[in-house]
C-alpha positions as CSV (number, residue, x, y, z in Angstrom):
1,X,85.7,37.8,104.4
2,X,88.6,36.0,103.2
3,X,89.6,35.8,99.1
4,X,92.0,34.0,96.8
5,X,94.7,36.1,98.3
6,X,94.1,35.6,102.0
7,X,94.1,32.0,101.2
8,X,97.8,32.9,99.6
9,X,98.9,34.2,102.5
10,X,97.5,31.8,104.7
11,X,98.7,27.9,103.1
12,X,101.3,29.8,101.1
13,X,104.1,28.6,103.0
14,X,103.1,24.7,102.0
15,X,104.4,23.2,99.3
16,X,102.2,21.2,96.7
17,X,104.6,18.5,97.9
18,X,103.4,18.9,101.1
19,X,99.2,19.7,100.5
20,X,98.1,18.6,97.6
21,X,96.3,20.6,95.0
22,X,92.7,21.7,95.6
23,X,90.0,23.7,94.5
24,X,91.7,27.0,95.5
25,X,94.9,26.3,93.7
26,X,93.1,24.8,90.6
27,X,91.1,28.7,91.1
28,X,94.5,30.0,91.4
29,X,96.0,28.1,88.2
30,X,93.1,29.1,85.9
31,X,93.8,32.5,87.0
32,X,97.0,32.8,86.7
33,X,96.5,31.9,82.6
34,X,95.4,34.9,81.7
35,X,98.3,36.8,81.8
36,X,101.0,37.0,78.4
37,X,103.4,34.3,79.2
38,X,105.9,34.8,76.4
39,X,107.8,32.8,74.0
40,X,110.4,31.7,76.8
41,X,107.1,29.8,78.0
42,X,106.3,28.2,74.5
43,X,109.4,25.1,75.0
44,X,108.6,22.0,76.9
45,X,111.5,22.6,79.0
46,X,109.3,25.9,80.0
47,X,110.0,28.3,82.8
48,X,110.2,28.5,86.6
49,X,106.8,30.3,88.1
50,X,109.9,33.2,89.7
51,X,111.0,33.6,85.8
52,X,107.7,34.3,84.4
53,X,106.8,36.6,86.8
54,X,109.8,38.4,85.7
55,X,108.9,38.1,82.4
56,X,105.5,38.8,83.0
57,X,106.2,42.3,84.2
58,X,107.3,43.3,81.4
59,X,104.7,42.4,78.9
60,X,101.4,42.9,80.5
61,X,100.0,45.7,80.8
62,X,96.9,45.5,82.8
63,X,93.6,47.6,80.9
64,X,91.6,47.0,84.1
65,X,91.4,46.4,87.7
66,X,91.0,42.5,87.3
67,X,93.6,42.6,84.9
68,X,95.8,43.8,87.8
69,X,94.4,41.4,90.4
70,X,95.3,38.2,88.2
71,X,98.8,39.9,87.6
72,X,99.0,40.4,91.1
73,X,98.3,36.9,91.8
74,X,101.0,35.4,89.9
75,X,103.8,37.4,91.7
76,X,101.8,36.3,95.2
77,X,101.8,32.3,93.8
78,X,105.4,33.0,92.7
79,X,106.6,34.4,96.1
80,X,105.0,31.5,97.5
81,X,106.8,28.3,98.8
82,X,103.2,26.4,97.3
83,X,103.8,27.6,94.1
84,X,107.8,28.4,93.4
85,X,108.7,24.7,92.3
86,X,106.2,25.6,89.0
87,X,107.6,25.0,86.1
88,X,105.7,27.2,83.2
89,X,105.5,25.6,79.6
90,X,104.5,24.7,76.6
91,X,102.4,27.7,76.4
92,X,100.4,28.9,73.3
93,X,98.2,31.7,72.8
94,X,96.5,32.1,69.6
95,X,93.9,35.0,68.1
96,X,92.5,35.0,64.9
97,X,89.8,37.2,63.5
98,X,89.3,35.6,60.4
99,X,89.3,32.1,61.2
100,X,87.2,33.2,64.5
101,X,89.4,31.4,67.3
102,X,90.6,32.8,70.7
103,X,92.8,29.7,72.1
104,X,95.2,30.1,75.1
105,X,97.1,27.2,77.4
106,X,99.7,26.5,79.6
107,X,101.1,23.7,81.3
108,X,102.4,23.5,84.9
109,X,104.8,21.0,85.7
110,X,105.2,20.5,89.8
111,X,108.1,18.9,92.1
112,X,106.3,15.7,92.4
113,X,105.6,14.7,88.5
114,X,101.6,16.1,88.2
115,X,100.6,17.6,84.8
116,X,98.5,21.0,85.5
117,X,96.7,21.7,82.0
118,X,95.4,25.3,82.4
119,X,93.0,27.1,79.6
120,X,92.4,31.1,79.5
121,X,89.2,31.7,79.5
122,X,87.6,34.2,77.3
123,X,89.8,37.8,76.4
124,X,88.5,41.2,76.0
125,X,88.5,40.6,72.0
126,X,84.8,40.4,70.0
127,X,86.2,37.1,68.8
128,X,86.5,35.7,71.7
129,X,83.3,36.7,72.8
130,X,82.2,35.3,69.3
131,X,83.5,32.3,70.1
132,X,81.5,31.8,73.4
133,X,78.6,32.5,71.4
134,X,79.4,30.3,68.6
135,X,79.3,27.4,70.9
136,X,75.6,27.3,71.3
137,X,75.3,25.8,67.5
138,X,78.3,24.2,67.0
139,X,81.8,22.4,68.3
140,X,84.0,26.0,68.2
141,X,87.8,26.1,66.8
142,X,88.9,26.7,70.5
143,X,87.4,23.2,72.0
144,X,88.9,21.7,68.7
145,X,91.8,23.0,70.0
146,X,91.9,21.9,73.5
147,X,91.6,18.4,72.5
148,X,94.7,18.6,70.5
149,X,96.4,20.1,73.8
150,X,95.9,17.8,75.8
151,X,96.7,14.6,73.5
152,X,99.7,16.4,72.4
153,X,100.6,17.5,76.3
154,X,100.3,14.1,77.0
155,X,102.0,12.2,74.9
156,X,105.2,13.9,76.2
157,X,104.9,14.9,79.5
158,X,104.3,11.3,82.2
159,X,102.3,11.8,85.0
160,X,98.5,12.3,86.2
161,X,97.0,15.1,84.9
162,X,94.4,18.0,86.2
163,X,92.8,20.1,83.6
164,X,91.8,23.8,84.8
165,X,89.9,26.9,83.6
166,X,87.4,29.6,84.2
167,X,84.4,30.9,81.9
168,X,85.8,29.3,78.8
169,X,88.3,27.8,79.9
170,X,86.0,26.1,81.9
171,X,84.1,24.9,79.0
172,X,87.5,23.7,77.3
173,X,88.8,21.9,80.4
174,X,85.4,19.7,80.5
175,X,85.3,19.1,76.5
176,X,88.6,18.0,76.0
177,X,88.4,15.5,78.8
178,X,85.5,14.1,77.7
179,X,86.4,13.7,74.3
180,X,90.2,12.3,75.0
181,X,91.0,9.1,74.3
182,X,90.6,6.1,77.0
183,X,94.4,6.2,78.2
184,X,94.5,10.1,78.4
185,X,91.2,9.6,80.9
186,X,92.7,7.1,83.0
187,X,95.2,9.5,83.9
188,X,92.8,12.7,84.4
189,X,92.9,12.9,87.8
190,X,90.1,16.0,87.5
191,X,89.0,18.5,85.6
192,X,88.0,21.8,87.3
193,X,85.6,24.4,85.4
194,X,85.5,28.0,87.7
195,X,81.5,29.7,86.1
196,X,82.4,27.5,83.0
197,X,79.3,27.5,80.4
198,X,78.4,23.7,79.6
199,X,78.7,21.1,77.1
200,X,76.6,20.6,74.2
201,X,74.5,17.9,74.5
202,X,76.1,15.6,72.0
203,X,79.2,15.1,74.3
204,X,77.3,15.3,77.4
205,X,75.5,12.4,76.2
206,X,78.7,10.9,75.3
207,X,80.9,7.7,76.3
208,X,84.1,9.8,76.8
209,X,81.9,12.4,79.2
210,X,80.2,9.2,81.3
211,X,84.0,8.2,81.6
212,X,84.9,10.8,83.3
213,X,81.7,12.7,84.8
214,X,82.7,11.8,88.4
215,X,86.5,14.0,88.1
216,X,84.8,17.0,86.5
217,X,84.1,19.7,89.3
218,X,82.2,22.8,88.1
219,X,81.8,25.7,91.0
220,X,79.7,28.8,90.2
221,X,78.8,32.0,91.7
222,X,75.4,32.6,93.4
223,X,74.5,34.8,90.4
224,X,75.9,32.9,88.1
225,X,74.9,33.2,84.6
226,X,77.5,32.0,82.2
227,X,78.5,28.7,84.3
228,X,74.6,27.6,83.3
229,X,74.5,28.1,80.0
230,X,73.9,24.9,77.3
231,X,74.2,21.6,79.3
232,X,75.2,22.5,82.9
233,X,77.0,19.7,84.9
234,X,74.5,18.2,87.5
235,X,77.3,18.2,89.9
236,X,78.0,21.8,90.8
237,X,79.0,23.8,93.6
238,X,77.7,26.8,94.0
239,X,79.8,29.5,96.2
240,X,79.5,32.6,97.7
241,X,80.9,35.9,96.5
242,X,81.2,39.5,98.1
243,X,80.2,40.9,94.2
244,X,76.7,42.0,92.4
245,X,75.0,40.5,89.8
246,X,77.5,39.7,86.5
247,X,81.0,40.7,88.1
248,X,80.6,37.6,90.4
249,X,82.3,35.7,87.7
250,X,85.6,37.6,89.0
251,X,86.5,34.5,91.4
252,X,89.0,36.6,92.9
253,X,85.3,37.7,94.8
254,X,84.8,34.4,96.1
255,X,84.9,33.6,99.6
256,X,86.9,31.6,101.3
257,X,86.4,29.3,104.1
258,X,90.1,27.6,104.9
259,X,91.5,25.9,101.9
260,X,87.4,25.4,100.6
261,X,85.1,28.0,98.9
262,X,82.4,28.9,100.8
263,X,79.5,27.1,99.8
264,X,75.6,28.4,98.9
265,X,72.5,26.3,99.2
266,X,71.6,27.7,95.6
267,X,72.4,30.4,93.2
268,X,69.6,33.6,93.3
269,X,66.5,34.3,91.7
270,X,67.9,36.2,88.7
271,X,70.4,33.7,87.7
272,X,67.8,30.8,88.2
273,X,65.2,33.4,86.1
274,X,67.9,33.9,83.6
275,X,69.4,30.2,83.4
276,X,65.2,28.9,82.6
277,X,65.0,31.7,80.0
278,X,68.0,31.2,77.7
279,X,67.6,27.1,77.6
280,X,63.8,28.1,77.0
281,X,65.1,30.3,74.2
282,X,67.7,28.1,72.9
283,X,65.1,25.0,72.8
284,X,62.7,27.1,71.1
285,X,65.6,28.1,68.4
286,X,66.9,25.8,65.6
287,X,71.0,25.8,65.0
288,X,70.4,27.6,61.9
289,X,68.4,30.3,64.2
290,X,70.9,30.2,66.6
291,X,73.4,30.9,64.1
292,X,71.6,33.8,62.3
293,X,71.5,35.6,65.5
294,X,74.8,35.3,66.6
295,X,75.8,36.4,63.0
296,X,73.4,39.6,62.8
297,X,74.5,40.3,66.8
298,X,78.2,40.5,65.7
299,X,77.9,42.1,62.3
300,X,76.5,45.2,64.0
301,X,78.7,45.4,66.8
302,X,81.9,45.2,64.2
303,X,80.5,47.9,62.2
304,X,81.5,50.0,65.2
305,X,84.8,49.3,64.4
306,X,85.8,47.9,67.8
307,X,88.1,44.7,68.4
308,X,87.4,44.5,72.2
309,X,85.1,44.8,74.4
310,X,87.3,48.1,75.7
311,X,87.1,49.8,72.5
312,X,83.3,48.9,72.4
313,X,82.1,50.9,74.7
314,X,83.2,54.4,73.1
315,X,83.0,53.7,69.1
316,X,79.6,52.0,69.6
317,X,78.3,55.7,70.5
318,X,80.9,57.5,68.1
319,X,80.7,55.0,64.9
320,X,76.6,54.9,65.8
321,X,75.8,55.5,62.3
322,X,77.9,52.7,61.0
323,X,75.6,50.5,63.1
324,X,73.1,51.9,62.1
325,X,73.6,51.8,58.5
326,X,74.7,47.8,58.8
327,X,71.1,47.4,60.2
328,X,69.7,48.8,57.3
329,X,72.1,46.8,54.4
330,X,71.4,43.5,56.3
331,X,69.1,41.3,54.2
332,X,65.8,41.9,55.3
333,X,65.0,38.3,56.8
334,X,67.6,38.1,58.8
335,X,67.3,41.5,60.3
336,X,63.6,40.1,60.7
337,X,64.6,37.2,62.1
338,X,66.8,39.1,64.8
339,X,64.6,41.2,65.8
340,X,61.6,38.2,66.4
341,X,64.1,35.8,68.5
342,X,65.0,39.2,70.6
343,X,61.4,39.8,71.1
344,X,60.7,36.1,71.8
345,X,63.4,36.1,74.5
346,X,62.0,39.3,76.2
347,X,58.9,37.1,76.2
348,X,59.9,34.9,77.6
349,X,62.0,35.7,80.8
350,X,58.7,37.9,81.1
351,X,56.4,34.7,81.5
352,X,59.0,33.0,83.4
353,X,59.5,36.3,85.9
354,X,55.3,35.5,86.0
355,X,55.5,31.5,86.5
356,X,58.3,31.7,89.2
357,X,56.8,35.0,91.4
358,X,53.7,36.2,91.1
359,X,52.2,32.9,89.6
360,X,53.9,31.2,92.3
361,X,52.0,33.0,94.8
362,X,48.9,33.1,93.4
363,X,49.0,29.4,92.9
364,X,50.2,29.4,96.9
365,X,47.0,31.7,97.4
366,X,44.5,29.7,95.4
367,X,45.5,26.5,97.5
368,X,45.1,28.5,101.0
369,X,41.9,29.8,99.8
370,X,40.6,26.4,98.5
371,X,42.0,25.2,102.0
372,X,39.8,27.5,103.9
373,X,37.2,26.7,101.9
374,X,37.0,23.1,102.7
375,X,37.5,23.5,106.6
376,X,34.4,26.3,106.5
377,X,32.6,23.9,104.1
378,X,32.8,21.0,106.7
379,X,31.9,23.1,109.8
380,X,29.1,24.0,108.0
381,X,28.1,20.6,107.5
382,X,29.2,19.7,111.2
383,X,26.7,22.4,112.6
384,X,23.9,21.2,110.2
385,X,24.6,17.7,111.1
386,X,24.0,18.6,115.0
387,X,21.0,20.6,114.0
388,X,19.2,17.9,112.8
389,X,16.5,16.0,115.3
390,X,17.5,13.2,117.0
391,X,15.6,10.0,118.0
392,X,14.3,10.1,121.3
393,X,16.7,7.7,123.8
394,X,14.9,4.4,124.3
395,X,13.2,3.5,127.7
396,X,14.8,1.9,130.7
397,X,13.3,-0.9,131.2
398,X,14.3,-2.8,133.8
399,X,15.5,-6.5,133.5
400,X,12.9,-8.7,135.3
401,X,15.2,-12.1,136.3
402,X,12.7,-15.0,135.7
403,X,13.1,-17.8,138.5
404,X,14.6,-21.2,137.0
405,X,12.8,-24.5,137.5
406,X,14.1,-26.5,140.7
């Protein structure tokens, strides 16, 4: 099946100019974000797409094999006639621990005057994956962030603008649109979220959101599971991907059909279990729950003494009594608390895993068997009906014709 990269090779040789950007290329964009652009990037003069990749090679070094594929990409897009009139700037890329923000944009400028806003989308760093969590309580650094991009992109760069981003970046592309102000909107041409987690409801429930809802276009994996999180947008697409379970949020595992993702009728069973579950759990939570358990979560796993998710892996097992020891200093109600909204989660994807299987059937078997009942019910009554004696048939008498009066 074809990919991201077949779809390179195929319409590569087109110019935006030429096609206009779609979903693929907005796929492509959000992608292509990830990667360490530089200060050379940071001016609003910027970079050509050719230069970056240059650039690029030098100061990213990919940990993993997606890392590779979206550095892969941007040499594809810039070896491309679609993508080599890019121009790369105003680029910022921001971590800090302390104040718990993970922020990174870029802008692409093309030949014919459009504004591409593109937003990296979660890193490898436990404060960035704070940050994602952070978001189900409260408005996070990163979204604050976003909205200042774009009003400051804006206000010196003319033309329409299309806001891009996958998993977070997602998230940020949809919040700063909807919370821009009225002239910024009217020139938002769209904003595309690639397996983006939602808004909160505040903003979905928002003018600024209603003002835009028809140019935001969220498309998620079958097995999607962060693109569903908080307030999904009604409007999605879901798509099909050669990957299991989790890593179908890679989107260089989407499938192509021509220039279009392939489309799904509707995501699987344990991303629809999943999806009920956590808004179950987070409508059974209050913010300051919410909060508590993010807080107790990421206390323990920075007691391993890991800053990504990398390092995680290995000092989680080797610093395992400095986890365990933080679970024993925290202050007994919150570790109380943690443990009960754990256990109340495990309860309830287990009731839901009931209500949307087994109680499914057995509600499907009760209605056949109720069913039955009622057509053997009514034959019996049928055969007692015939049973019953009937009148006897009345005579035939015949019809004597009495002669009329002359």
């Amino acid at each position: 099946m074809a990919n991201l990269f077949d779809y390179l090779t195929w319409r590569g040789d087109l110019p935006l100019t030429l096609v206009p950007l779609g979903e693929a290329d907005a796929a492509l964009l959000a992608m292509l974000c990830y990667n360490d652009m530089g200060d050379l990037a940071a001016t609003t003069e910027g970079l050509s797409l050719r230069d970056v990749a240059v650039y690029a090679d030098a100061c990213n070094k990919p940990a993993n094999d997606l890392a590779r594929r979206r550095l892969d990409a941007l040499y594809a897009m810039a070896a491309s006639r679609r993508f080599e009139g890019l121009r790369i700037c105003r680029y910022v890329n921001r971590r800090d621990t302390a104040a718990r923000v993970q922020f990174s944009a870029m802008t692409a400028v093309t030949g014919d005057g459009a504004v591409l806003i593109c937003f990296r989308g979660t890193d490898s760093t436990l404060v960035g994956w704070r940050e994602d969590f952070d978001m189900s309580y409260e408005t996070v650094p990163a979204q604050e962030a976003a909205v200042r991009y774009l009003a400051e992109t804006a206000a010196v760069l003319p033309g329409p603008i299309l806001l891009t981003g996958h998993s977070k970046g997602g998230n940020l592309a949809f919040y700063a649109s909807a919370h821009a102000d009225e002239a910024t909107q009217a020139r938002i041409a769209a904003a595309y979220s690639f397996d983006g987690p939602g808004l909160d409801p505040a903003t979905s429930a928002g003018e600024g959101y209603q003002r835009v809802e028809d140019r935001l276009k969220l498309y998620i994996p079958q097995s999607s599971v962060v693109g569903l999180l908080m307030d999904a947008h009604d409007r999605r697409q879901v798509v099909r991907s050669d990957a299991v379970g989790l890593m179908q949020h890679d989107v260089f595992s989407w499938q192509m059909s021509g220039p279009l993702f392939e489309r799904a009728k509707e995501t699987t069973f344990s991303s629809q279990l999943l999806d009920k579950s956590l808004h179950d759990w987070l409508n059974q939570a209050t913010r300051e729950q919410r909060h508590s358990f993010v807080d107790g979560v990421f206390r323990l796993l920075e007691a391993s003494g890991a800053a990504t998710t990398a390092e995680m892996k290995t000092l989680l097992v080797r610093n395992a009594p400095n986890v365990i020891q933080a679970g024993i200093d925290m202050d007994p109600d919150a570790r109380r608390m943690l443990a009960q909204l754990a256990g109340r989660f495990v309860g309830l994807t287990t009731t839901n895993a009931w209500d949307m299987t087994l109680g499914e059937k057995w509600n499907q078997f009760t209605r056949a068997v109720s069913a039955a009942a009622g057509e053997v019910q009514k034959g019996i009554a049928d055969a007692l009906q015939s049973r019953q004696p009937q009148p006897p048939p009345e005579p035939d008498v015949p019809k004597i014709e009495v002669p009329k009066e002359s």
